[in-house]
MIPAVO-301172 format. One record per atom (N, C-alpha, C, O): x, y, z. Coordinates in steps of 0.001 Angstrom, whole numbers, plus 524288, in hexadecimal, padded with zeros to 5 digits. Layout:
<pts>
XYZ/...
</pts>
This chain:
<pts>
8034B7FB6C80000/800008000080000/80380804DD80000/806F88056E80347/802788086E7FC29/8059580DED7FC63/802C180FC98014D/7FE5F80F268032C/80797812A3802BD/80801815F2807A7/80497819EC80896/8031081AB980D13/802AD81D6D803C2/7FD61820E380410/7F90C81D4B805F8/7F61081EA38097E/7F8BF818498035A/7F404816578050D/7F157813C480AD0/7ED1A8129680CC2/7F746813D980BFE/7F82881147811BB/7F752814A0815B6/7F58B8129F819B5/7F87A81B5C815C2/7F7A882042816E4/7F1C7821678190C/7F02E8223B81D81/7EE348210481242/7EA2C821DC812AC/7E54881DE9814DF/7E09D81EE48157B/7E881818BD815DD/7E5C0814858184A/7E6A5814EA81D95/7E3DF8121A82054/7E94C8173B81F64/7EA488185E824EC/7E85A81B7182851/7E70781AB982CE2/7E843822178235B/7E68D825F4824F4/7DE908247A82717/7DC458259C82B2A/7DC7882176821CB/7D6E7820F682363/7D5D181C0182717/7D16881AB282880/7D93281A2382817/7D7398157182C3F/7D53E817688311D/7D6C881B9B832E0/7D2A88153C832E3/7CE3B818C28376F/7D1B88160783CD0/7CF6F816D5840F7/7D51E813FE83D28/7D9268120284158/7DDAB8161C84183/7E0D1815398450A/7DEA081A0B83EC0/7E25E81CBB83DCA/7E0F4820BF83F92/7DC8A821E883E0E/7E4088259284420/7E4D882A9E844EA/7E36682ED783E49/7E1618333183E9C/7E4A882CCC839E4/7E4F382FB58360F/7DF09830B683474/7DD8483485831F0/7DB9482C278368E/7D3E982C5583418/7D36883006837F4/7D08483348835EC/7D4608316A83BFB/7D2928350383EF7/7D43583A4883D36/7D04183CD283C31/7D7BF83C8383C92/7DAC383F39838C8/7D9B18426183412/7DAF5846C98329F/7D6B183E4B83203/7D51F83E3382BF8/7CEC4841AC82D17/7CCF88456382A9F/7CC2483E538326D/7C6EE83F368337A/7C720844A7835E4/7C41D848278348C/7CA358451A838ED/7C9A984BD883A55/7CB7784FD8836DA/7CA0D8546B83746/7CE6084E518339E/7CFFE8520082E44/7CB398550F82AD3/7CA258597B82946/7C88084E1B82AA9/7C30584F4182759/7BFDA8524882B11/7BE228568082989/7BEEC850DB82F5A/7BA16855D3831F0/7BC8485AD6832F8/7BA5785EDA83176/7C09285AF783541/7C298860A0835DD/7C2788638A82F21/7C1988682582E0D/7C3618602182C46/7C29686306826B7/7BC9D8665B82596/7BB8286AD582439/7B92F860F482720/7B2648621B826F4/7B29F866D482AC4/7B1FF86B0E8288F/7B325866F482E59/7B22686BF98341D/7B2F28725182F63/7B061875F682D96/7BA8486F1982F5F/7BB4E874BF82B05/7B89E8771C82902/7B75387B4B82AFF/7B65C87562823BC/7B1998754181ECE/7AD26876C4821A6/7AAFD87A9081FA4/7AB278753682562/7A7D987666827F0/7A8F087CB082973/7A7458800E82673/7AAEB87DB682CBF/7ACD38826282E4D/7AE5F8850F82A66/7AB05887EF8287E/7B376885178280B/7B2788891B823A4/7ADC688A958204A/7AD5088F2081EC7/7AA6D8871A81F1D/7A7CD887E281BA6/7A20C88B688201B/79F0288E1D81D8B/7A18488B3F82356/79D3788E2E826FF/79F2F892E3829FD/79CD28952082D87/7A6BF894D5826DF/7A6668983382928/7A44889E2682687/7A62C89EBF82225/7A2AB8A03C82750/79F558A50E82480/79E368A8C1829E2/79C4D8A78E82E21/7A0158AD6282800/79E958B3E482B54/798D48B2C482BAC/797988B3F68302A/794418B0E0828DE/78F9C8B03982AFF/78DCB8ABDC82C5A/78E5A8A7D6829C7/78A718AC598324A/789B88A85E83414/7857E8A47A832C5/785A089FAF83321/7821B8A74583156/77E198A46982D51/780128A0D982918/77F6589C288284C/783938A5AD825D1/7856E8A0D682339/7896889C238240F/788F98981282189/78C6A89CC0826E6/78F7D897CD82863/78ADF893A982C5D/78B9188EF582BA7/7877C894C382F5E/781CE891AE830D2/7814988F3482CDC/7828A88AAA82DD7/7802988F9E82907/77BB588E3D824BA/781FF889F982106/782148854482008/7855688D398202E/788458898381E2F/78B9E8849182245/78D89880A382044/78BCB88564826C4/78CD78811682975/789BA87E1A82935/78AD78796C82945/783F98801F828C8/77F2887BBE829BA/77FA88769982456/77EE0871E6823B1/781BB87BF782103/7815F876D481A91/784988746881BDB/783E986FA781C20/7891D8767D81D1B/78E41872BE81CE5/78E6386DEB81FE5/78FB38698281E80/78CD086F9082431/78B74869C3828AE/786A88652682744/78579860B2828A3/784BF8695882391/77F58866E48238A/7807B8621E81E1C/77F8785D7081EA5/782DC864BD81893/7867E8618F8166A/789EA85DA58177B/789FF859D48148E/78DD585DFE81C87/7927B85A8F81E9A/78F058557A8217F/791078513582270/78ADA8568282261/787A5853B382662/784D58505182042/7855D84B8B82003/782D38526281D0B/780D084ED9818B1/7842984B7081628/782648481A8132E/788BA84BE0816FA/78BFA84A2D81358/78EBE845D1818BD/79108841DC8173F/78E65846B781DED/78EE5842F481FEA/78C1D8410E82017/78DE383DB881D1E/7870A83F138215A/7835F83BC4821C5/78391839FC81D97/783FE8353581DE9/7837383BDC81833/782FA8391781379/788A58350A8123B/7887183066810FD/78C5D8377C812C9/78F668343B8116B/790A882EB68160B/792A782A91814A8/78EDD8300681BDD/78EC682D0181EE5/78A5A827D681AFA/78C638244681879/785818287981B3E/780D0825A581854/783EE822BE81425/7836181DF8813EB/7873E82534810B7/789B58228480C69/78D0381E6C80D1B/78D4281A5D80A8A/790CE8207281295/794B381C6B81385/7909E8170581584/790D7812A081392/78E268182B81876/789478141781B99/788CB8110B81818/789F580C73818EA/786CC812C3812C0/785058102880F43/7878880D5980BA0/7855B80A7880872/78E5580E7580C28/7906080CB2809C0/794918091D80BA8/797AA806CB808CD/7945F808DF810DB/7986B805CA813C2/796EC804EF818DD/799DB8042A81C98/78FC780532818D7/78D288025081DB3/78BB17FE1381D4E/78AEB7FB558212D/78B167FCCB8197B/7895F7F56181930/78D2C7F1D881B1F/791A77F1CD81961/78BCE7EF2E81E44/78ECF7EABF81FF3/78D047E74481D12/788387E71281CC4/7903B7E352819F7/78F847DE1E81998/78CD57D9F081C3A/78E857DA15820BB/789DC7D6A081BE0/788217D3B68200D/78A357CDDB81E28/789687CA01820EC/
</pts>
């Protein structure tokens, strides 16, 4: 096995310091996006656009949660 691949098999193994790593990268990224994007001099409008934005991040989790369910919840019997 090349050595990149051995890297990146390591990095996502959920036994590894590095999945944790990887996982706070990704939300502190989301928080970011979040925040920058609701910051605005008016408060109304950053209200109204936090509301989409969360309200979006929240559809797109549940949905893609439902997808994985559906695609790697069946157990074999």
């Amino acid at each position: 096995m090349p050595p990149i691949e051995i890297i990146i098999q390591s990095a996502f193994d959920v036994n590894n310091v590095w999945w944790l790593v990887i996982k706070t990268v990704i939300w502190f990224s989301v928080a970011l996006i979040i925040i920058i994007k609701t910051d605005s001099p008016h408060p109304e409008k950053a209200f109204k656009s936090l509301k989409s934005t969360l309200g979006f991040f929240l559809m797109f989790v549940f949905l893609s949660t439902g997808l994985l369910y559906l695609l790697f919840g069946q157990v074999p019997a």
